[in-house]
Legacy VTK file of the C-alpha trace (Angstrom):
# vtk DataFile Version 3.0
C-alpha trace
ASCII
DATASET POLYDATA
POINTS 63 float
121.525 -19.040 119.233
123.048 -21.910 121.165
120.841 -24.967 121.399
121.391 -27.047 124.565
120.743 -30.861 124.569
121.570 -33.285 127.492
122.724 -36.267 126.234
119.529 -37.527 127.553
117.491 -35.785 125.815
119.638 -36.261 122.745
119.485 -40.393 123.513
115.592 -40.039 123.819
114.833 -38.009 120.759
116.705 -40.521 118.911
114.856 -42.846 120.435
111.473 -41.272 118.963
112.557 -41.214 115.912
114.005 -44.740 115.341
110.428 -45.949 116.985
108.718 -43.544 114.339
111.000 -45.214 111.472
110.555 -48.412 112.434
106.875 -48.110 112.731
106.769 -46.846 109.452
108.753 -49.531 107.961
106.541 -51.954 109.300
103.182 -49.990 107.542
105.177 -50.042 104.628
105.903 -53.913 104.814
102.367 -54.621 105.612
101.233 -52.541 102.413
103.518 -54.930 100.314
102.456 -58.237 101.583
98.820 -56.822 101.081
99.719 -56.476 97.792
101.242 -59.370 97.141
98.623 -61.395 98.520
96.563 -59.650 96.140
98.200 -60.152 93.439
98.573 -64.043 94.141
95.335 -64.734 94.659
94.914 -62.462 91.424
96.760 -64.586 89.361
95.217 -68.043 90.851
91.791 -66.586 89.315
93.019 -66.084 86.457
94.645 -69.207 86.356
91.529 -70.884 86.961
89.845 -69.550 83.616
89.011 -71.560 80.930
91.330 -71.038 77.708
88.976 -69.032 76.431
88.333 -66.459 78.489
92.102 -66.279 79.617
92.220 -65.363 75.854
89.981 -62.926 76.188
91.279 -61.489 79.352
94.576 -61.381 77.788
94.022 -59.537 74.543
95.850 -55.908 75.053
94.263 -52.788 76.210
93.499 -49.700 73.904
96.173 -47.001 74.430
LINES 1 64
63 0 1 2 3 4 5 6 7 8 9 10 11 12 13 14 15 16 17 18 19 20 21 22 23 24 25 26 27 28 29 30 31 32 33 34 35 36 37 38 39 40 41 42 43 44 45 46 47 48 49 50 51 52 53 54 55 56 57 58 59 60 61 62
């Protein structure tokens, strides 16, 4: 089985593709600054505890 491509076609399958990669790169870099925005405002909370319960909040979790 011979499979025949014009270069074309070739050039505008590629084409697909990188768009499809590069759209997915761009959900995946919008995932992380959604999480790091997250996390940043996060840590400001927990910043803005008292000692105390920063203490509290802090002790370790049960395995």
């Amino acid at each position: 089985m011979v499979l025949e491509l014009s270069s074309e076609e070739a050039a505008k399958d590629l084409r697909f593709i990188k768009s499809k990669q590069v759209s997915e790169i761009d959900s995946i870099k919008n995932k992380i600054n959604k999480n790091e925005q997250k996390r940043i405002a996060e840590e400001a909370w927990y910043q803005s505890l008292s000692p105390l319960k920063r203490f509290f909040r802090s002790s370790p979790k049960p395995s």
